[in-house]
PDB file with SEQRES, HELIX, SHEET and CRYST1 records, atoms N, CA, C and O in Angstrom:
SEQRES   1 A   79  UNK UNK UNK UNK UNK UNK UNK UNK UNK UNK UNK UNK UNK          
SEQRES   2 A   79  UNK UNK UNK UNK UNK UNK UNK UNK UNK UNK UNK UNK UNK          
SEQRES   3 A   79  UNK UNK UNK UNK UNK UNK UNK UNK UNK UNK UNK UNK UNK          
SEQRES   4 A   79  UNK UNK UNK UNK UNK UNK UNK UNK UNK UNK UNK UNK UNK          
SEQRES   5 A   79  UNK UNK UNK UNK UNK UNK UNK UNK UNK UNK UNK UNK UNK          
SEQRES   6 A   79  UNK UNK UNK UNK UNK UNK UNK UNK UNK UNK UNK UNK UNK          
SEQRES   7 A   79  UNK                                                          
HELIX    1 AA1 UNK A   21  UNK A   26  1                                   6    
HELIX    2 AA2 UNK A   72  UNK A   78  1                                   7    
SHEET    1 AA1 2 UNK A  35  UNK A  40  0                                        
SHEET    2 AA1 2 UNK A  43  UNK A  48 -1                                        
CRYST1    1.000    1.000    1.000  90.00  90.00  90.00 P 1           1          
ATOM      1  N   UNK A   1      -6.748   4.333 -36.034  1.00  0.00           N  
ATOM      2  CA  UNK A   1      -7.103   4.899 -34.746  1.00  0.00           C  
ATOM      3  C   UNK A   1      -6.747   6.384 -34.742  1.00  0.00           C  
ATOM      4  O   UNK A   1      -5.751   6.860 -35.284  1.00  0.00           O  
ATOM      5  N   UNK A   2      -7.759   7.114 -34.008  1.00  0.00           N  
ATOM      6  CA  UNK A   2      -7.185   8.597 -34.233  1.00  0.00           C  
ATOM      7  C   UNK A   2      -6.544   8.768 -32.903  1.00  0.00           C  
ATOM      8  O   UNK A   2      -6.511   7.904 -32.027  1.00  0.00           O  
ATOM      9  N   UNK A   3      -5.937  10.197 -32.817  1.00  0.00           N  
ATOM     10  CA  UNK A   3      -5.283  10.303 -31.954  1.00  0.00           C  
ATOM     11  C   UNK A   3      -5.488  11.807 -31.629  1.00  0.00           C  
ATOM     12  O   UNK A   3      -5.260  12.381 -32.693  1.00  0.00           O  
ATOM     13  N   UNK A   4      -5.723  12.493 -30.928  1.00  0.00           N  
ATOM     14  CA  UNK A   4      -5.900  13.819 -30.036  1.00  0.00           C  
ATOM     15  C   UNK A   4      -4.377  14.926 -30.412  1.00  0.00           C  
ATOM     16  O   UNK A   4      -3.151  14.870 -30.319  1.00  0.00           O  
ATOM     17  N   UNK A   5      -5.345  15.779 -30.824  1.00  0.00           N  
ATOM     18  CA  UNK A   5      -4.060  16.557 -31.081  1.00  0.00           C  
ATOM     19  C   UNK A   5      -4.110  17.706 -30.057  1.00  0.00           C  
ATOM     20  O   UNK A   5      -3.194  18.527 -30.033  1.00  0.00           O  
ATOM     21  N   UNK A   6      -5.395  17.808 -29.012  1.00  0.00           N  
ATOM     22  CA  UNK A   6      -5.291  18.800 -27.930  1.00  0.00           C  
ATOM     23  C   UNK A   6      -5.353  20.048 -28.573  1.00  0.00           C  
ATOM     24  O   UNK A   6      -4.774  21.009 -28.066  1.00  0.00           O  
ATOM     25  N   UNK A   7      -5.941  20.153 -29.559  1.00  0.00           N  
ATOM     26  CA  UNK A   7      -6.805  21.583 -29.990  1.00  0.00           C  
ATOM     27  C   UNK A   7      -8.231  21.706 -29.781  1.00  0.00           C  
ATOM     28  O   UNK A   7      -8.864  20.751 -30.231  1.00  0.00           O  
ATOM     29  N   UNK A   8      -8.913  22.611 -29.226  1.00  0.00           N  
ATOM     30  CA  UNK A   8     -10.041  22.699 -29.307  1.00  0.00           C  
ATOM     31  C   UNK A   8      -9.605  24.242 -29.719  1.00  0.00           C  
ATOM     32  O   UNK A   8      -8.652  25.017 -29.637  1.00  0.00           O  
ATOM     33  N   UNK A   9     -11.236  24.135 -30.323  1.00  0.00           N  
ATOM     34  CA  UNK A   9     -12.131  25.237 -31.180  1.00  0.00           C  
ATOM     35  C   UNK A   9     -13.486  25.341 -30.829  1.00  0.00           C  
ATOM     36  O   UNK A   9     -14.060  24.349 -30.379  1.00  0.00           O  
ATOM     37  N   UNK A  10     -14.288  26.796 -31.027  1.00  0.00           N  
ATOM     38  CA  UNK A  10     -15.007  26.648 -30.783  1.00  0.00           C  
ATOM     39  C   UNK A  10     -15.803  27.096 -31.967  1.00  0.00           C  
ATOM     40  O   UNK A  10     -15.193  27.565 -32.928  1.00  0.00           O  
ATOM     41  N   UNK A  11     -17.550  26.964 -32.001  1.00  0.00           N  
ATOM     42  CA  UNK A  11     -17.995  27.286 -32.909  1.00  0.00           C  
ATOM     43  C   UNK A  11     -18.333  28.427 -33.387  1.00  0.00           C  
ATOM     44  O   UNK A  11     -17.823  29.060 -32.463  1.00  0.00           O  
ATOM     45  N   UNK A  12     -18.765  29.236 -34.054  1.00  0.00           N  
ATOM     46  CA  UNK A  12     -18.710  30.523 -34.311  1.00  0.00           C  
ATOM     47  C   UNK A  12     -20.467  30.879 -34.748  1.00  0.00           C  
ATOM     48  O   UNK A  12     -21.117  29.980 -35.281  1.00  0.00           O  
ATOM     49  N   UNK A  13     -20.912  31.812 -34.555  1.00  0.00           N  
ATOM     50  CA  UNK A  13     -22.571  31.900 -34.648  1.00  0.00           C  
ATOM     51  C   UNK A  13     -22.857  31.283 -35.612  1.00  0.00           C  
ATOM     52  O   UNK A  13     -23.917  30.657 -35.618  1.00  0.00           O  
ATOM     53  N   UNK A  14     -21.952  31.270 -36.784  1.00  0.00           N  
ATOM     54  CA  UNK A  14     -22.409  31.075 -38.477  1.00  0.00           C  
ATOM     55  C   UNK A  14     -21.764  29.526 -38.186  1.00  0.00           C  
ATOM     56  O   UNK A  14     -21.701  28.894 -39.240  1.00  0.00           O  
ATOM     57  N   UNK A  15     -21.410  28.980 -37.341  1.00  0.00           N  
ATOM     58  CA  UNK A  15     -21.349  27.144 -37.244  1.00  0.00           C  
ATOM     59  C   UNK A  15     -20.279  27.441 -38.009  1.00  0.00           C  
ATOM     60  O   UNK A  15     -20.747  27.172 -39.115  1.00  0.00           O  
ATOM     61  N   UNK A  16     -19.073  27.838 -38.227  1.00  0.00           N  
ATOM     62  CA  UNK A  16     -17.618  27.790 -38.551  1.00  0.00           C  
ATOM     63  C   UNK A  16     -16.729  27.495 -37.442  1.00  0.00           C  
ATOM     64  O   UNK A  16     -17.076  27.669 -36.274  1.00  0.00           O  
ATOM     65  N   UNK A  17     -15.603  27.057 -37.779  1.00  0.00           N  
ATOM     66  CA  UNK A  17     -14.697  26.740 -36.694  1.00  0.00           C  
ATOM     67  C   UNK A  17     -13.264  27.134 -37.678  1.00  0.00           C  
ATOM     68  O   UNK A  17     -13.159  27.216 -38.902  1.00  0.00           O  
ATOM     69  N   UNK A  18     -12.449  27.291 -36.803  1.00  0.00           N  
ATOM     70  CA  UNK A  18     -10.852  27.646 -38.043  1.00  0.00           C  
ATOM     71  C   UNK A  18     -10.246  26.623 -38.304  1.00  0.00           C  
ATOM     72  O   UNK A  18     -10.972  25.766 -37.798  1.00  0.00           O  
ATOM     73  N   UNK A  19      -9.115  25.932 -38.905  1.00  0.00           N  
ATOM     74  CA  UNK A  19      -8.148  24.657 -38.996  1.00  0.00           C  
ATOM     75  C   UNK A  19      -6.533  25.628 -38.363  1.00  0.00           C  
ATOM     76  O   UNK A  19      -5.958  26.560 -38.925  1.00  0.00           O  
ATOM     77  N   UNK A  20      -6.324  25.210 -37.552  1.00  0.00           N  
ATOM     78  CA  UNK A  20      -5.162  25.856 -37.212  1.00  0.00           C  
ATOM     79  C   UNK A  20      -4.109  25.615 -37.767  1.00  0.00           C  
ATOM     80  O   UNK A  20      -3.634  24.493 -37.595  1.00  0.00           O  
ATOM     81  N   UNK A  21      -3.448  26.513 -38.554  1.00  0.00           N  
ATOM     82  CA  UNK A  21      -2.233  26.608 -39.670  1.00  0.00           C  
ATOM     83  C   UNK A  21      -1.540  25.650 -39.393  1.00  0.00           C  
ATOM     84  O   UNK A  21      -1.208  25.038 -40.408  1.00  0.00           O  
ATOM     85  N   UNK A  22      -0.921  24.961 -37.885  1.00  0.00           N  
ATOM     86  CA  UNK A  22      -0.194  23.950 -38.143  1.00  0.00           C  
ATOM     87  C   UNK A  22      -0.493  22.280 -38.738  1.00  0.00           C  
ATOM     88  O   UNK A  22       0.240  21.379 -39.146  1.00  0.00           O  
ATOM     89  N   UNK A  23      -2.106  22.455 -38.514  1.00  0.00           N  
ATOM     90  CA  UNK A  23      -2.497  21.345 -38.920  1.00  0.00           C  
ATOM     91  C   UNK A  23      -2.802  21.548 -40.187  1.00  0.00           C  
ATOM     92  O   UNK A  23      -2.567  20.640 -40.984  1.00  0.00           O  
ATOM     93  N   UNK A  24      -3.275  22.541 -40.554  1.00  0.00           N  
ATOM     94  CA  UNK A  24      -3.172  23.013 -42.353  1.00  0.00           C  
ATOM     95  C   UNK A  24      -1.787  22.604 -43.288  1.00  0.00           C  
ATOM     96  O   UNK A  24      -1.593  22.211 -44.438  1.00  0.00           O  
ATOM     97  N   UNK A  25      -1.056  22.892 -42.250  1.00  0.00           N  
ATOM     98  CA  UNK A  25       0.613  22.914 -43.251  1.00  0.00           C  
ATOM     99  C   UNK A  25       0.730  21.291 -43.106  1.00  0.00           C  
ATOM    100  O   UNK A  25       0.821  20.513 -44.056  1.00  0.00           O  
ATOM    101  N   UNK A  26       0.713  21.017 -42.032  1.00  0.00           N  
ATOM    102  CA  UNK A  26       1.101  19.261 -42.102  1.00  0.00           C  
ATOM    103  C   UNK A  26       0.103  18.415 -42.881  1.00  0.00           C  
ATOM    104  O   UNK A  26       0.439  17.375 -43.448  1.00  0.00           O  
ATOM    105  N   UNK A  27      -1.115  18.891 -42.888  1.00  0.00           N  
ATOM    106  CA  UNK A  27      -1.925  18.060 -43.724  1.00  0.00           C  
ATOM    107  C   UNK A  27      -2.080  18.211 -45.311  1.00  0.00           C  
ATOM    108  O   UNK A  27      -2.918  17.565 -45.939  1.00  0.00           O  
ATOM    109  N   UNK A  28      -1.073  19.251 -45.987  1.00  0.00           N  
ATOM    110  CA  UNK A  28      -1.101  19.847 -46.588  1.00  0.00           C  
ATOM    111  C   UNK A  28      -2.490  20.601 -47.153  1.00  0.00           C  
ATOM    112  O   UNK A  28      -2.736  19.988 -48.192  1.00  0.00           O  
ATOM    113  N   UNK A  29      -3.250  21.363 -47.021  1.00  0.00           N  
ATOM    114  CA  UNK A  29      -4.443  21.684 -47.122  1.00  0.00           C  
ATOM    115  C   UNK A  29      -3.909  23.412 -47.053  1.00  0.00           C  
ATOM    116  O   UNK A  29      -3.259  23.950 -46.157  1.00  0.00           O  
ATOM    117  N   UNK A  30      -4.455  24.032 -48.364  1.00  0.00           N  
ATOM    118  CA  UNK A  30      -3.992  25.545 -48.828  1.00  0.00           C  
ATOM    119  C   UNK A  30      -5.379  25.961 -48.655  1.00  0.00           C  
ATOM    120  O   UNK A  30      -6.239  25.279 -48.099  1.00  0.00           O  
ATOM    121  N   UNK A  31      -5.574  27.287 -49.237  1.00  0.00           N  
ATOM    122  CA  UNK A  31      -6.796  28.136 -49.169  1.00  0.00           C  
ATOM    123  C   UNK A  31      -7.703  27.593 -50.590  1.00  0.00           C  
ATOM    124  O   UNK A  31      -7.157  27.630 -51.693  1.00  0.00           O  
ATOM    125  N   UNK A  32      -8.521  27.306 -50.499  1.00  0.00           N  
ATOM    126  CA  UNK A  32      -8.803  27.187 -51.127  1.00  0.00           C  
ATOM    127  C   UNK A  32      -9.372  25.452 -51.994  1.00  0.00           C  
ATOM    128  O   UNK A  32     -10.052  25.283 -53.006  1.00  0.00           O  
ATOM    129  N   UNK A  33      -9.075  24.986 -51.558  1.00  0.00           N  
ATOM    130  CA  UNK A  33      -8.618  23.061 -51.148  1.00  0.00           C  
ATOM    131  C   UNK A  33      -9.978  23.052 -50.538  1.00  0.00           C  
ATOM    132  O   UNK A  33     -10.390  23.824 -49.671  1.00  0.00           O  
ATOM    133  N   UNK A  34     -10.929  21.599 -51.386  1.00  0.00           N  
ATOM    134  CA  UNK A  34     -12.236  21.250 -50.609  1.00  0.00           C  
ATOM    135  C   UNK A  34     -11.766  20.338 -49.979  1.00  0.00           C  
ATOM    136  O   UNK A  34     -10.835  19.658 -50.409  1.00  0.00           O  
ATOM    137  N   UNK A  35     -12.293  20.167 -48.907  1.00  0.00           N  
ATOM    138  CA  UNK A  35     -12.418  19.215 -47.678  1.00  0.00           C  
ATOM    139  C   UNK A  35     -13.675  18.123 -47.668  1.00  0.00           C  
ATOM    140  O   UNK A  35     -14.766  18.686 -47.757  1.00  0.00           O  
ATOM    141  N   UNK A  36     -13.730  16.887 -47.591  1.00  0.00           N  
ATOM    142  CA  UNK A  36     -14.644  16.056 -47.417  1.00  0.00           C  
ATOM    143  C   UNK A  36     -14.843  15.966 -45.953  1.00  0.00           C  
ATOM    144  O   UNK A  36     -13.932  15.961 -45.126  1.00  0.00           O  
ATOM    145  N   UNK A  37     -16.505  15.873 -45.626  1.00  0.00           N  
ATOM    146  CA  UNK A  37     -16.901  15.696 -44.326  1.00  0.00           C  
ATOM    147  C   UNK A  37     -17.688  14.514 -43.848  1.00  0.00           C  
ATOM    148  O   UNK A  37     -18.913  14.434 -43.942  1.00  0.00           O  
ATOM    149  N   UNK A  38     -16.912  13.610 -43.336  1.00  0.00           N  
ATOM    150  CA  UNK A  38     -17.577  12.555 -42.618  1.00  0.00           C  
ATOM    151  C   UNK A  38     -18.534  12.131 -41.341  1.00  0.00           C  
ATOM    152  O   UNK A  38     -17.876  11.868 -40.335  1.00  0.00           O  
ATOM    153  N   UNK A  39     -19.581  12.048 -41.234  1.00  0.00           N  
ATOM    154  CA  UNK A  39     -19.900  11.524 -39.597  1.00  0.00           C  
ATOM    155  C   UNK A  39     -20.438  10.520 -39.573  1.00  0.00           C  
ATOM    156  O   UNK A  39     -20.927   9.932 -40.537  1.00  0.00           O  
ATOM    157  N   UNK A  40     -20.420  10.182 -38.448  1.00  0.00           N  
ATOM    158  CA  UNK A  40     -21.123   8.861 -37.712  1.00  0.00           C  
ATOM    159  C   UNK A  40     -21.380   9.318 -36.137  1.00  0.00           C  
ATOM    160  O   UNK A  40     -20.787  10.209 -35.530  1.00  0.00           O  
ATOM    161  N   UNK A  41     -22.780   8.170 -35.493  1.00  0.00           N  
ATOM    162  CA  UNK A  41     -23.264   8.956 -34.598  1.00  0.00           C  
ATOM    163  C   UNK A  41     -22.535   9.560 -33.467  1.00  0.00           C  
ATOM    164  O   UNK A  41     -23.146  10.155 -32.579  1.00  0.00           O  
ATOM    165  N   UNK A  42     -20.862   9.392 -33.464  1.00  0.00           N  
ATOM    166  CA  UNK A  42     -20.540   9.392 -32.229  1.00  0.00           C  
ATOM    167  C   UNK A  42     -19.404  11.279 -32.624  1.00  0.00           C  
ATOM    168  O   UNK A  42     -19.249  12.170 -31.789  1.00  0.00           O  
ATOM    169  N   UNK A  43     -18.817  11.292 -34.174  1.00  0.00           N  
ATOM    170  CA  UNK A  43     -18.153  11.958 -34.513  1.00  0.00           C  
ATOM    171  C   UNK A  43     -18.244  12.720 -35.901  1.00  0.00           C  
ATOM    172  O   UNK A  43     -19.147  12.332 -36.643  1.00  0.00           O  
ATOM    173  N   UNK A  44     -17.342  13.868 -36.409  1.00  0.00           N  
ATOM    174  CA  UNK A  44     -17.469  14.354 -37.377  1.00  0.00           C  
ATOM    175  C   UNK A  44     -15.732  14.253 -37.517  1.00  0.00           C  
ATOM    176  O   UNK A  44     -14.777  14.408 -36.757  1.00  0.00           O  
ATOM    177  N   UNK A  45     -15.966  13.856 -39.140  1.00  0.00           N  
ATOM    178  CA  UNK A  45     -14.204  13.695 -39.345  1.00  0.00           C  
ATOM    179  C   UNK A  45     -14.249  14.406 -40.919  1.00  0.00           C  
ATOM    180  O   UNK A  45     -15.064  14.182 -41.815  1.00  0.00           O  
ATOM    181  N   UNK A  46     -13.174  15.261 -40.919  1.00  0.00           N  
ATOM    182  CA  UNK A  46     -12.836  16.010 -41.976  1.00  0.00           C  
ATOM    183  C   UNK A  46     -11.565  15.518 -42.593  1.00  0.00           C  
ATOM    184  O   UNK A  46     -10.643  15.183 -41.850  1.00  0.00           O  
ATOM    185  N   UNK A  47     -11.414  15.432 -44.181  1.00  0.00           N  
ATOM    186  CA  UNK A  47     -10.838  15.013 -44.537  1.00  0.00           C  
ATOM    187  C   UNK A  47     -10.280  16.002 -45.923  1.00  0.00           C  
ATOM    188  O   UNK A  47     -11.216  16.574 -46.482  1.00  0.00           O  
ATOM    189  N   UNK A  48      -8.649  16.315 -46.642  1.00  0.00           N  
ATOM    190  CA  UNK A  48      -8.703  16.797 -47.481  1.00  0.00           C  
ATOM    191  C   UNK A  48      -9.486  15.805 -49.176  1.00  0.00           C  
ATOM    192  O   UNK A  48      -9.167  14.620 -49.274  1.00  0.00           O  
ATOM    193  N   UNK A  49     -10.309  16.345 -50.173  1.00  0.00           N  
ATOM    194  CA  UNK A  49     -10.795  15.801 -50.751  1.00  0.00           C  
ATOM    195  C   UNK A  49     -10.002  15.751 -51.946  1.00  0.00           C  
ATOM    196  O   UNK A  49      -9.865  16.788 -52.594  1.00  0.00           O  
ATOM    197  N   UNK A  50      -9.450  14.666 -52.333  1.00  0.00           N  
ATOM    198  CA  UNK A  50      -8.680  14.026 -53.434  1.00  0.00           C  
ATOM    199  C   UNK A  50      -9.754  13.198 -54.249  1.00  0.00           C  
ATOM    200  O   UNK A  50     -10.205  12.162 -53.759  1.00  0.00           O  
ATOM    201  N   UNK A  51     -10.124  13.602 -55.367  1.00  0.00           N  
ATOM    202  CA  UNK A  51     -10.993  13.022 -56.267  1.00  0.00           C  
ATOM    203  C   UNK A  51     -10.021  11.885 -57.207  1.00  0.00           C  
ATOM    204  O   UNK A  51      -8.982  11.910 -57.868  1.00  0.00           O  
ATOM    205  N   UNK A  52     -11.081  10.895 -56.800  1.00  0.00           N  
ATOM    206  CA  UNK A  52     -10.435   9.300 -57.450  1.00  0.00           C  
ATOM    207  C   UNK A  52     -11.600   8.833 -58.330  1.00  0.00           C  
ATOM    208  O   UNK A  52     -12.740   9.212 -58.598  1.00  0.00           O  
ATOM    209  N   UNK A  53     -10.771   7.830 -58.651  1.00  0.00           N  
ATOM    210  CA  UNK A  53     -11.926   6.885 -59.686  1.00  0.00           C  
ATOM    211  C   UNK A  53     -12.847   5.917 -59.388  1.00  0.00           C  
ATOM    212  O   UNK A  53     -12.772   4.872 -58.741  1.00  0.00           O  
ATOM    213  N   UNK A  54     -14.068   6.672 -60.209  1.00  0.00           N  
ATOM    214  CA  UNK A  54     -15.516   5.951 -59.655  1.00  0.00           C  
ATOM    215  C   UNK A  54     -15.232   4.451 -60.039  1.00  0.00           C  
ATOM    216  O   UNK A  54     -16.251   3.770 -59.923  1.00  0.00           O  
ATOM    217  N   UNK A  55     -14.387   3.914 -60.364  1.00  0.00           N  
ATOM    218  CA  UNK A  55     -14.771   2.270 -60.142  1.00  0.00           C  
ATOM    219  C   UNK A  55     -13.501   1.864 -59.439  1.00  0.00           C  
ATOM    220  O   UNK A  55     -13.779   0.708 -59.120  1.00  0.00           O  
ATOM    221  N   UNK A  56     -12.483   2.054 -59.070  1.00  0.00           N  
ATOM    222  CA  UNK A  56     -11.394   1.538 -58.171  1.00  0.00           C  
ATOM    223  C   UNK A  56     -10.871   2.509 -57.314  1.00  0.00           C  
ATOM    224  O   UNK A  56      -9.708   2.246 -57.008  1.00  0.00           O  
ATOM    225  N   UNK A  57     -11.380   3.712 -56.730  1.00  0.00           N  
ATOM    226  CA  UNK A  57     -10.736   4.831 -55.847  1.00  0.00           C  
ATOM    227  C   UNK A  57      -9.351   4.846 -56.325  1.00  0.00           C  
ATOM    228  O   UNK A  57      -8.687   5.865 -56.130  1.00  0.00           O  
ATOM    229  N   UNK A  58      -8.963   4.093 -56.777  1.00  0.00           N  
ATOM    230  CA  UNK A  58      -7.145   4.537 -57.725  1.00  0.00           C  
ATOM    231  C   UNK A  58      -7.112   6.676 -57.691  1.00  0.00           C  
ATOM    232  O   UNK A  58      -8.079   7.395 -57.943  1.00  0.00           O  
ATOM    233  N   UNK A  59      -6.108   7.006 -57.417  1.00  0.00           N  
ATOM    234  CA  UNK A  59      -6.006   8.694 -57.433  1.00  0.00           C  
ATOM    235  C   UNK A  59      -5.045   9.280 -58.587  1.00  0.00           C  
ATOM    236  O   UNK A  59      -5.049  10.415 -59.062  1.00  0.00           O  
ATOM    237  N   UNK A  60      -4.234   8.201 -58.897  1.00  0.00           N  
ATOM    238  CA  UNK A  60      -3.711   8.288 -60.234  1.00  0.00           C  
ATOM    239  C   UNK A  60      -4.027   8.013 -61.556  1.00  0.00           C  
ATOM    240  O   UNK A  60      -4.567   6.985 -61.964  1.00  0.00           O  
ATOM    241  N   UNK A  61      -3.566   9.254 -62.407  1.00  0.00           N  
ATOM    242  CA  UNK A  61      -3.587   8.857 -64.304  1.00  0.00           C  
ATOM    243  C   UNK A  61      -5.252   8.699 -64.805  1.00  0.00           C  
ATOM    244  O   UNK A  61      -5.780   7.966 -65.641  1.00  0.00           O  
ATOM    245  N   UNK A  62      -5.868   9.885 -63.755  1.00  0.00           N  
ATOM    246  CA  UNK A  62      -7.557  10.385 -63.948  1.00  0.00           C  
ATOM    247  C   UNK A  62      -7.412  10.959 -65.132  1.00  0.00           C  
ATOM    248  O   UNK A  62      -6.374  11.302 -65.697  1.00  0.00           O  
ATOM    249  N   UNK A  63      -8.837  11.068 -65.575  1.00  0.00           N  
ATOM    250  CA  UNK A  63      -9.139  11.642 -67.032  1.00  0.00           C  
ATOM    251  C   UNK A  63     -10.443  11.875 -66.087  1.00  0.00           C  
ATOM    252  O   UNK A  63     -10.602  11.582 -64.902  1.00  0.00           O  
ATOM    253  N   UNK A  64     -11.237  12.441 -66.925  1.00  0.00           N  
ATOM    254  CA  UNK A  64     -12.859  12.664 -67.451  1.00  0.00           C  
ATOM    255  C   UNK A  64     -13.522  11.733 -68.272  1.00  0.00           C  
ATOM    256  O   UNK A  64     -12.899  11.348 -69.261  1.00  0.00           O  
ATOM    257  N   UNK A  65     -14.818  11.223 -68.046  1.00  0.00           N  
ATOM    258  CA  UNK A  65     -14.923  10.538 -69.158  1.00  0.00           C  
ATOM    259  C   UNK A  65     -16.549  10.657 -69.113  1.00  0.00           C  
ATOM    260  O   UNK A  65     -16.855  10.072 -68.074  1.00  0.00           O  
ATOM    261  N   UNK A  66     -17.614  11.081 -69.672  1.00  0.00           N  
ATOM    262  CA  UNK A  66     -18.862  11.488 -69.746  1.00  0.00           C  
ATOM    263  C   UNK A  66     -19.191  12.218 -68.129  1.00  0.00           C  
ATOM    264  O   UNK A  66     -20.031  11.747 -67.362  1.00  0.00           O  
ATOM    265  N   UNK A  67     -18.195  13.662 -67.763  1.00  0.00           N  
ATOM    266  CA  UNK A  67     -18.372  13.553 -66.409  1.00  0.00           C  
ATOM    267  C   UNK A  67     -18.044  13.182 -65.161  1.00  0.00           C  
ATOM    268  O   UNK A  67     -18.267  13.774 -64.104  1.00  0.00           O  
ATOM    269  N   UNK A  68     -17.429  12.034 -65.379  1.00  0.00           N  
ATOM    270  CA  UNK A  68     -16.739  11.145 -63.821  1.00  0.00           C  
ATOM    271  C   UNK A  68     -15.244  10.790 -64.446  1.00  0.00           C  
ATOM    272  O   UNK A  68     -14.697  10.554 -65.523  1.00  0.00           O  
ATOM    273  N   UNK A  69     -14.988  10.902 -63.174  1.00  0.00           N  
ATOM    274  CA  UNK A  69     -13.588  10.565 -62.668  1.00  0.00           C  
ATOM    275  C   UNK A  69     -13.087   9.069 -63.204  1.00  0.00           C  
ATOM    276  O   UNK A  69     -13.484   8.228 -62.397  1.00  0.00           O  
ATOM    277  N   UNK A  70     -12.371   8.482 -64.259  1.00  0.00           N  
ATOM    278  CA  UNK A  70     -12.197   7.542 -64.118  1.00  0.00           C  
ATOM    279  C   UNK A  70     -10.561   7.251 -64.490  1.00  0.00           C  
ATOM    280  O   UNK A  70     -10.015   8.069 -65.230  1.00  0.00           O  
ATOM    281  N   UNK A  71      -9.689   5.968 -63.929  1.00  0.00           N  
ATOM    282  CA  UNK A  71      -8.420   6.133 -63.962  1.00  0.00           C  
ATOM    283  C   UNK A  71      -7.544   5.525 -64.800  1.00  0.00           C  
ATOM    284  O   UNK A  71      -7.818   4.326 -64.754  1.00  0.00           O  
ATOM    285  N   UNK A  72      -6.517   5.735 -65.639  1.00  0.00           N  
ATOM    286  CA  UNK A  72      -6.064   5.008 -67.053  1.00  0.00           C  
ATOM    287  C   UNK A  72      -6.270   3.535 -66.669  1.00  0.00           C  
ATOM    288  O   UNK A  72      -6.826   2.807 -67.492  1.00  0.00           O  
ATOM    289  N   UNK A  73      -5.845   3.003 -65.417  1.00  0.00           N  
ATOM    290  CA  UNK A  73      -6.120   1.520 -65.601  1.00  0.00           C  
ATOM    291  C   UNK A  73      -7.308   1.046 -65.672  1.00  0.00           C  
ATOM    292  O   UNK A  73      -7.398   0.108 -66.465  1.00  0.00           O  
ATOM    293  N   UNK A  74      -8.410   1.382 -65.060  1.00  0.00           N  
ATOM    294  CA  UNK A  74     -10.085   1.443 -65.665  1.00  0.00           C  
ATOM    295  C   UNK A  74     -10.438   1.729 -67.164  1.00  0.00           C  
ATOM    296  O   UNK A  74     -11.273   1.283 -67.950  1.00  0.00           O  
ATOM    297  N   UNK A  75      -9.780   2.348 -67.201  1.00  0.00           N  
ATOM    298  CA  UNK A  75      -9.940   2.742 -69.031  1.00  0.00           C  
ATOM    299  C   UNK A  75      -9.467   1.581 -69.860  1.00  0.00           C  
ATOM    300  O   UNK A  75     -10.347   1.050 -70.538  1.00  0.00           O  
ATOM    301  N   UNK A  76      -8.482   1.173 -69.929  1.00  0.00           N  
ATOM    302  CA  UNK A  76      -7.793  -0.115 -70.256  1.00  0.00           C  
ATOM    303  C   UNK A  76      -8.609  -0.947 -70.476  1.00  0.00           C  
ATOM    304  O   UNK A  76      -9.028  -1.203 -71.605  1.00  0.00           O  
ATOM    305  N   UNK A  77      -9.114  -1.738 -69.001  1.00  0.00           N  
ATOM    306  CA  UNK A  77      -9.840  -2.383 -68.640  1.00  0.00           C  
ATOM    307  C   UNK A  77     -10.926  -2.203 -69.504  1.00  0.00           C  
ATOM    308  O   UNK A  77     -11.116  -3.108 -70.316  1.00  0.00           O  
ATOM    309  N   UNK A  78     -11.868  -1.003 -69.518  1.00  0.00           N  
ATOM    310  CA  UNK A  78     -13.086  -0.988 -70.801  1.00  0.00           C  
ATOM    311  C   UNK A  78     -13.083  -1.394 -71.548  1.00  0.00           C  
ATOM    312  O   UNK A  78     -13.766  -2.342 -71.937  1.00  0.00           O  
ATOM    313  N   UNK A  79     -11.819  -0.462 -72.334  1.00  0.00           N  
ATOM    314  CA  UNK A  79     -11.662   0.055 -73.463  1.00  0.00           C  
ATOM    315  C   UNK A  79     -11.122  -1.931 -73.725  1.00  0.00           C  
ATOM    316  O   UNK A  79     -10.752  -2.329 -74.830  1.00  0.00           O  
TER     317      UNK A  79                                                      
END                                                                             
């Protein structure tokens, strides 16, 4: 469930809006850090983007492997 943090923003001609530093620092999110963007018809939800593994979203003990993200225990598993 989300919960209201009583910030509003507004949009900016170029459709930008800012993240206000305190929610930057607590969410940990630096300059530079991609963000994933979610919606559905009612909302838009932003999220920091942590790249996981294409067959179990696992976020740990990633490699590369022809391209994609995949995680030592998937590898195992293949291999």
């Amino acid at each position: 469930m989300m919960k209201s943090t009583g910030i509003v923003r507004k949009v900016d001609e170029l459709g930008r809006i800012v993240l206000p530093i305190e929610l930057r620092r607590t969410l940990h999110i630096d300059i530079g850090d991609a963000i994933e963007v979610y919606v559905d018809p009612e909302r838009i939800t932003l999220k920091k983007y942590m790249p996981a593994c294409v067959f179990c979203g696992n976020f740990e003990n990633m490699t590369y492997f022809k391209g994609k993200l995949v995680c030592g225990s998937c590898v195992d598993e293949i291999v």
